[in-house]
C-alpha positions in Angstrom: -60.3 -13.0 33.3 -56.4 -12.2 33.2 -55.3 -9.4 31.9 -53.2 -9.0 28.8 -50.1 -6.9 28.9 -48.2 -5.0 26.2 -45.1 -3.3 25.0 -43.7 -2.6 21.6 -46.0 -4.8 19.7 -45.7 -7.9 22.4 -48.9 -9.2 23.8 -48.4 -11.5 26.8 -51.2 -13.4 28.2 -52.3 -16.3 30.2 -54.5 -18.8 28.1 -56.3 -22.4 29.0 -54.8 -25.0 26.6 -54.3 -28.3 26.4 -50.9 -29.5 25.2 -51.3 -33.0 25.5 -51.5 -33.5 29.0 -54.4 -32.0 29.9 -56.0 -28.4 29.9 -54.2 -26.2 32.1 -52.6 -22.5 32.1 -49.8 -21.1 30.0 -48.2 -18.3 29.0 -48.6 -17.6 26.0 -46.0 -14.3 24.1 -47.0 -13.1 20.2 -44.7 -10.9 19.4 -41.9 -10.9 16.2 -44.4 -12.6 14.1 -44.0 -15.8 16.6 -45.9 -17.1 19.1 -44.4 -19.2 21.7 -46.0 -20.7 25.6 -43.9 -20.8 28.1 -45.1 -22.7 31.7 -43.1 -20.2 34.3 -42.4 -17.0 35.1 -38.7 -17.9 35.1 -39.4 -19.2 31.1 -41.4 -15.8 29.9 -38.3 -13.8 30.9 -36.2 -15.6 29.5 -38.1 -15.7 26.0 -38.5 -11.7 26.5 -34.8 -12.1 27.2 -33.9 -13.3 24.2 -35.6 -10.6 22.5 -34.2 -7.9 24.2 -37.3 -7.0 26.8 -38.2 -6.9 29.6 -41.8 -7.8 31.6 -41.4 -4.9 34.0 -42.2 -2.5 30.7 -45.2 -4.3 29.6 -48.8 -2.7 30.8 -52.0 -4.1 31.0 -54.4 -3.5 28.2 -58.0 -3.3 27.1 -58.1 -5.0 24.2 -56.0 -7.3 21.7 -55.5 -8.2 18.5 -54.3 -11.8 18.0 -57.0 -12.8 15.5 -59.5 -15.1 17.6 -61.3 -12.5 19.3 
């Protein structure tokens, strides 16, 4: 299992979807009543960018709240 981190409200975590092409990882950032996926490392920091965060601040946590668990 990957861990979910957290800062501020933010949740970022790595999830098995399929977006078409087949199942495979993404990252996937709730946060600012959005969630978005994002397929890099490069792309999550520059989503927390844009929000004015940064992934160094996040830390892992126990549990989360994003309404399917």
């Amino acid at each position: 299992m990957q861990p979910v981190l957290a800062f501020a409200g933010w949740e970022v975590e790595t999830v098995h979807l399929d977006r078409g092409s087949s199942l495979r990882d993404w990252i996937e950032v709730r946060g600012g009543g959005e969630v978005a996926y994002c397929a890099t490392a490069a792309e999550l920091q520059r989503l927390l960018s844009r929000h004015g965060l940064d992934l160094a601040t996040f830390a892992e946590v126990d549990t989360i709240d994003d309404s399917r668990e």
